[in-house]
Steps between C-alpha positions, in 0.01 A plus 500: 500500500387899440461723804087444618318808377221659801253415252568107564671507796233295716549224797501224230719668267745581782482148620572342186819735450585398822480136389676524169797735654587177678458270176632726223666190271110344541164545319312589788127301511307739713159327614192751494230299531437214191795659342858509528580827326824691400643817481779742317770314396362203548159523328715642220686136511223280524253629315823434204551156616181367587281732212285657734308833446706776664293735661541792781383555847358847563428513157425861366762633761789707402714192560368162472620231666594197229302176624406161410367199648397158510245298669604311822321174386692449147851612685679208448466524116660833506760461788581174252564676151693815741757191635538377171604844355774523808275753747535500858106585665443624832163338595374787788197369635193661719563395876173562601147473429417860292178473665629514829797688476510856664637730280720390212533143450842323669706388166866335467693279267433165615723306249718630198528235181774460299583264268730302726324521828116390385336260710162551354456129357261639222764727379759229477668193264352220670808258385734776538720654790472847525840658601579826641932495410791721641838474328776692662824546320849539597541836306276698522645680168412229301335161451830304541470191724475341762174620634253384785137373400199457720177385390167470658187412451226664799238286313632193609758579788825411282787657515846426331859666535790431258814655379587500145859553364452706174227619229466182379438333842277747584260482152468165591406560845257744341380248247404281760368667705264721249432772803191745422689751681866607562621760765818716392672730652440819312801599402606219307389537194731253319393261703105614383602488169615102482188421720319648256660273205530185720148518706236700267217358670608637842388838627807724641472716826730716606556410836737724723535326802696196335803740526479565846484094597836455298603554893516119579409589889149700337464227288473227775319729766217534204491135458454452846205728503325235324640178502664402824708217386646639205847297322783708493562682147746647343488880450310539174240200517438635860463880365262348228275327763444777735395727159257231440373470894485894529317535161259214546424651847437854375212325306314354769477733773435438823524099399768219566636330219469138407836457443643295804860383328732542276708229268821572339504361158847427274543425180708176602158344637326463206542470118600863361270599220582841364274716357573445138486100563155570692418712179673276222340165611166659596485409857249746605313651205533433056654695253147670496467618843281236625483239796401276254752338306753502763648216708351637796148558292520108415591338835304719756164208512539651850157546681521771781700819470705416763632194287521726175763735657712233647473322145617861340755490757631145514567538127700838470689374809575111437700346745872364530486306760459134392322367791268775542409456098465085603213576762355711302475192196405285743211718581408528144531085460278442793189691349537399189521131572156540706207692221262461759670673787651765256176597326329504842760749667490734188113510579523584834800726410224702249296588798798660696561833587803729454601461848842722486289804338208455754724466814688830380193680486382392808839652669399801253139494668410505171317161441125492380229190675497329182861463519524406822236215423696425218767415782262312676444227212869445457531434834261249463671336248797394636398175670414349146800630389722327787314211402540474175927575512508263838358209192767597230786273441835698523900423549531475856135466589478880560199706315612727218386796755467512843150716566605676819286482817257869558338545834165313438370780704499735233341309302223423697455882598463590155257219443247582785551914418446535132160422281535258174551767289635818673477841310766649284562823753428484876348852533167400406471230740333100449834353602458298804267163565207575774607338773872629549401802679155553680553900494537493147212239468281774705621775253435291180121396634440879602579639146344223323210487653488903544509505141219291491311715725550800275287280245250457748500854596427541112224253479316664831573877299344404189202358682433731718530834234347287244779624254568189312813584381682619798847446526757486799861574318869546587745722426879598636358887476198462718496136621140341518174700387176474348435572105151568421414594134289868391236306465452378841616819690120564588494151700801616709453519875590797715785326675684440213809744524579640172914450403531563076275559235593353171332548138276216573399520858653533814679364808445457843611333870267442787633482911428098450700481206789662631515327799498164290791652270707620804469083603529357193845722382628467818532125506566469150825741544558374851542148336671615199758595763532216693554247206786776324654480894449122493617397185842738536537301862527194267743618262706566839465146512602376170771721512612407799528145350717647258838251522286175467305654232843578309614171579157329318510772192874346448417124536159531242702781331768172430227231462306664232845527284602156534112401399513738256875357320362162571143579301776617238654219494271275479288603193819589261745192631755692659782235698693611825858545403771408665645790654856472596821698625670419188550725186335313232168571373326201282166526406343195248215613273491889651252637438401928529245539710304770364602476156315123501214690611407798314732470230530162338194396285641162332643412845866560673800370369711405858873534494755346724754691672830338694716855596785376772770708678735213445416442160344636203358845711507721145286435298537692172163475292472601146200461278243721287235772665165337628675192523444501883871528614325840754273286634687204546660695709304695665339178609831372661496805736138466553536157603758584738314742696207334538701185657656755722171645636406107582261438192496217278596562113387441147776225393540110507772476762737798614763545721553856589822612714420832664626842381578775695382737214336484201609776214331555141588743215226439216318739305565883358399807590622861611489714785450826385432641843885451571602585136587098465452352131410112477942385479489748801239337732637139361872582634383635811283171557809277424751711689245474813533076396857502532553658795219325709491108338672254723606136446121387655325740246305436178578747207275533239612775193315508161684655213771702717649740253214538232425900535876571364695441207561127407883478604454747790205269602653186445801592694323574822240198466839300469686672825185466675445110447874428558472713795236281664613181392850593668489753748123480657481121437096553489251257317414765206297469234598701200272536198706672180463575115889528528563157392921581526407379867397175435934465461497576864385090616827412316710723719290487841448204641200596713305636199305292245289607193167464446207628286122530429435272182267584198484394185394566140223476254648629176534908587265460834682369888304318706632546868500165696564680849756241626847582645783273390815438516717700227521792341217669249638476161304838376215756634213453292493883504325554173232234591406649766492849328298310312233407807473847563427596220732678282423567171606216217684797307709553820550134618603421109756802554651399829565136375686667219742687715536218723600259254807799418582538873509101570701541129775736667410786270307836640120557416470614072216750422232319349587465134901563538728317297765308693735534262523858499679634850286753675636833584425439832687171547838609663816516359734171531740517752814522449740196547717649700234607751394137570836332470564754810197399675571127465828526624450671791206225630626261811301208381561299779406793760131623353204414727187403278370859549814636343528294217137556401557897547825465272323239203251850492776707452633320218186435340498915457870503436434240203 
């Protein structure tokens, strides 16, 4: 920020550089009057970001001051698109009443937002956490593993520690997660630049005090200072949650945070999804971008934002356990055997409030009446809901969800305190019921009626002046006075006190009127006052309730997903499989859950699946494109997950033994941020496969091997099945074009063949989108160059050279004779050379790979 220049350098300029010297990595929102305005640097920034007129203070002086502003009434929208854009905006408020200040007005930053530490509920994803993340790595050199991860969420009191062993632990952390914001020590910059790959959405701030808590002893005295029983950590996860404490707390000055504990997370408690399974199956958002479209799109029927996150969570985290995924079921079975019950809690689950986001801004003293009021009617809910869950038929005879007792006093304060319909923001007043408190009752009668007194006042002026149109008026500049038109300024009386003249008449005051005024403002402000001091005592209260509260946010938070995978359920026929300790996954009549959706006009095709450890647990599927061998499998991992999280599943019958991860590699594409071309990215994916899958994972690789040559290719796809099949022992599902691998079911017990049918209509394939057993006898390639559309000329062409590859002769130019050798064919061998080639083979030592890489050889020796 430039040096002030004497020309500018006034109280509010001085206080405002006093301000932003303490914020410099902030926008600074400096309130002067209706406006928040900004200045230098920053005006410069937002006027770019926001496309506001930039303009100067002190205009016409040597050197202007840069400025822009916007109004304080339409803040949100702005405060909304700068959070979006990755600003950080330090809101510095007017601590006073301008009128009644003495000398320049008091000012300070009340709040800074950043993307990760919002808790304004119109500026945030309803169905959405909103984390704030640390990750501290081991070197601080680089962005090798492991690394400590703390995430929290100040909207909703959450907070979550973990330690990750590598990169590819920690994407999927990060993947899970989705943080809006990640803290990094600043001189890490590789560890900026994979964040930036791995978690575009995220904001990153440099955050220097994350190297200073790499001191375990700092570490845990920091935790302390905010959580007093805090689990032990280890060094980095511990460094990583005092970061996020200390940066969460430099937001909200002067305030406690809602955060009251801490819970250690590990991959081994839930179902690892890594972030290119969580991208390849579309867990969270399409190929497009969109919500909608994804499995977490389709299955969230949820009905309070509460029960949306959970859902969002429950989904990207599914669980392991097998009892834990039982209850869960047998929540889900319970409400959907009762309609009744079910539809009647989802109704009375519509009218409830975000409790976790409300009780975090009432620690934040940042809650509004309606809110609170909007706590008030949940609260009223809950016997109905007890009711309801006490009628449900469950395994064991307990409810689904236990609703948790809250001190019925709070309830009943709230309900004698706050009108029908209190106002969106307290400083205006109309909160409370008459009745609660006679000294605000007195106030509320003296302004009211005062006011109505100024109208008599009017009446008894006009009267007695005769000036018909005489007007008693109110403004902030000179409070009440008395407009009387040119002209009428003959009727006038002498009393009258004259106080502006305007173009069409002037304005005065008489000693009654301000008298009445002096009344009538008093008690209006006076009560004003008391109802903001009133209505803050009862957020004291509500957040003093805090614990229960959490407790009831959790237990409606849980209801409203099992209603909402129960609705699911019930209106697209999903059973409860049988989920079991074992490694086989069967599925009868699978079906993908989005796919039958959106994307399957003459109806699904369902496909059974039987993948078992101890048995066939490689499946090696051949067929044509769009023959539906992707989604086929896609839908076996799908199905999986959503068992794990507790929900029922599009299929006949299943049986679904849990995995301890689930890993895909489908698709192509490059990263040219890290100079990676599509064979690149696809042996990075697999390598990451390798090393992680386990003998309780499920695999799933589409065309491994297709962004190299055909041998190269082949070779790997080939190592990599036999790899899994003998060293991993994982249930994989392998989709190829290579059909050389179908020979592997002959030599590998625990692999079988299968393949997506079709069949054909003279040159045209008709794809019948059913897995059997078997291998695909051909790839319908040229009919389905055909579908999209390749010119006749082409397609004629291409059927041509394949008839001379299938024919063991290379590709003629159109036109060639056969007869006639091209000068491009090569030379014959010579005898000799392939007479020493043969003799030195050891037939009975080649491995399939070898003898497929040697038949090549001699095919160019020949």
């Amino acid at each position: 920020m430039p040096r002030a220049s004497s020309s500018h350098d006034t109280p509010v300029m001085r206080q405002y550089r006093d301000v932003k010297g303490r914020y410099p990595g902030a926008l600074v929102f400096f309130r002067l009057g209706d406006f928040y305005e900004m200045f230098y640097e920053d005006a410069v920034a937002a006027s770019k970001a926001l496309g506001l007129a930039l303009t100067s203070r002190d205009k016409g002086k040597e050197d202007p001051v840069p400025m822009c502003g916007v109004p304080h009434h339409s803040v949100k929208t702005y405060l909304q698109r700068l959070l979006e854009q990755g600003f950080k905006v330090a809101v510095c408020e007017q601590l006073e009443d301008p009128s009644k200040a003495k000398g320049i007005v008091a000012r300070d930053v009340v709040r800074v937002i950043t993307p990760g530490s919002n808790v304004d509920t119109d500026l945030l994803e309803a169905s959405q956490a909103n984390y704030l993340a640390c990750v501290v790595p081991a070197d601080s050199e680089a962005s090798s593993g492991p690394f400590g991860i703390a995430a929290a969420d100040i909207s909703t009191g959450e907070m979550l520690v973990m330690d990750a062993a590598d990169e590819a632990e920690l994407a999927g952390e990060l993947a899970r997660l989705d943080p809006r914001e990640v803290l990094i020590p600043p001189a890490w910059k590789a560890l900026e630049a994979f964040l930036a790959e791995r978690s575009p959405r995220a904001s990153r701030t440099p955050f220097a005090p994350a190297r200073d808590f790499l001191d375990p002893g700092r570490s845990a005295s920091r935790i302390r200072d905010f959580i007093e029983d805090a689990p032990g950590l280890g060094p980095r996860a511990a460094s990583a949650a005092a970061s996020v404490l200390d940066y969460l707390a430099s937001t909200q000055p002067g305030l406690d945070l809602p955060i009251r504990r801490i819970v250690p997370s590990s991959p081994s408690e839930h179902l690892v999804l890594d972030d290119n399974t969580i991208r390849h199956l579309e867990i969270v958002r399409a190929a497009t971008g969109d919500r909608k479209g994804s499995l977490v799109g389709w299955m969230d029927r949820t009905c309070t934002p509460m029960g949306g996150r959970l859902l969002h969570a429950w989904i990207l985290a599914p669980l392991v356990d097998v009892s834990a995924i039982r209850r869960r079921q047998d929540g889900v079975e319970a409400l959907l055997g009762d309609s009744g019950a079910r539809d009647e809690i989802r109704r009375l689950l519509g009218s409830a409030c975000d409790i976790d986001r409300i009780v975090s801004r009432a620690v934040l003293r940042a809650s509004t009446p309606r809110e609170i009021g909007s706590l008030r009617s949940t609260l009223s809910l809950l016997p109905a809901l007890s009711r309801l869950l006490s009628g449900l038929s469950t395994p064991g005879d307990a409810p689904p969800v236990e609703i948790p007792p809250v001190d019925p006093s709070l309830a009943d304060t709230l309900e004698r305190a706050l009108v029908d319909t209190p106002p969106p923001i307290a400083r205006e007043g109309g909160i409370f019921r008459r009745g609660y408190r006679p000294d605000l009752d007195d106030l509320v009668e003296l302004s009211t009626s005062g006011k109505d007194a100024m109208a008599r006042m009017e009446q008894g002026e006009r009267e007695a002046t005769s000036i018909s149109s005489l007007k008693i008026r109110y403004n902030k500049v000179f409070g009440y006075f008395i407009e009387v038109t040119k002209p009428n300024l003959h009727l006038v009386p002498e009393r009258y006190i004259r106080k502006q003249t305007l173009a069409t008449g002037e304005r005065y005051v008489t000693a009654d009127l301000t008298d009445l005024e002096g009344r009538i403002l008093t008690a209006d402000d006076r009560r004003k006052a008391l109802e903001e001091s009133m209505f803050q005592d009862l957020v004291s209260l509500v957040a003093r309730h805090e614990p229960d509260l959490r407790r009831l946010g959790e237990a409606l938070a849980r209801l409203d997903v099992l209603a909402s995978f129960a609705a699911l359920a019930a209106r697209h026929g999903y059973v409860r499989p049988r989920v079991v300790s074992s490694g086989r996954i069967l599925i009868r009549a699978g079906r993908h859950p989005v796919v039958e959706a959106f994307g399957a006009p003459d109806g699904f095709v369902p496909n059974d699946v039987d993948l078992d450890v101890d048995a066939h647990r490689l499946w090696i599927i051949t067929g044509p494109n769009m023959s539906g061998k992707s989604t086929f499998m896609r839908q076996v991992a799908l199905s999986a997950i959503m068992a794990q999280a507790g929900s029922f599943i599009p299929a006949r019958e299943a049986e679904i033994g849990v995995a301890d991860r689930i890993f895909t590699r489908v698709g192509a594409s490059d990263n040219l941020s890290w100079g990676q071309s599509t064979f690149m990215v696809e042996m990075t994916e697999t390598a990451t496969i390798l090393r992680h899958a386990t003998r309780r994972s499920l695999v799933v690789l589409d065309e491994v091997g297709r962004g190299t040559s055909t041998f190269d290719g082949m070779s790997i796809a080939w190592a990599v099945a036999e790899h899994l099949h003998d060293a991993v022992g994982s249930r994989t599902l392998f989709a190829t074009h290579y059909h050389e691998l179908t020979s592997l079911a002959e030599t590998h017990p625990n692999a079988a063949n299968y393949n997506a049918t079709a069949t054909e209509y003279g040159d045209r394939v008709v794809f019948l989108r059913k897995i059997e057993p078997g291998s695909a006898s051909r790839s319908y390639g040229i009919q389905v160059a055909r579908l999209a559309g390749l010119p006749e000329k082409v397609l004629r062409r291409a059927r041509r050279i394949l008839e001379d590859l299938e024919s063991g002769r290379g590709p003629a130019a159109p036109g060639t004779d056969r007869t006639q050798m091209s000068l491009f064919e090569p030379a014959p061998a010579r005898p000799d050379t392939l007479r020493e080639t043969l003799a030195g083979i050891d037939v009975n030592g080649l491995t399939p790979l070898e003898a497929l890489a040697l038949l090549a050889r001699l095919k160019d020796l020949s």
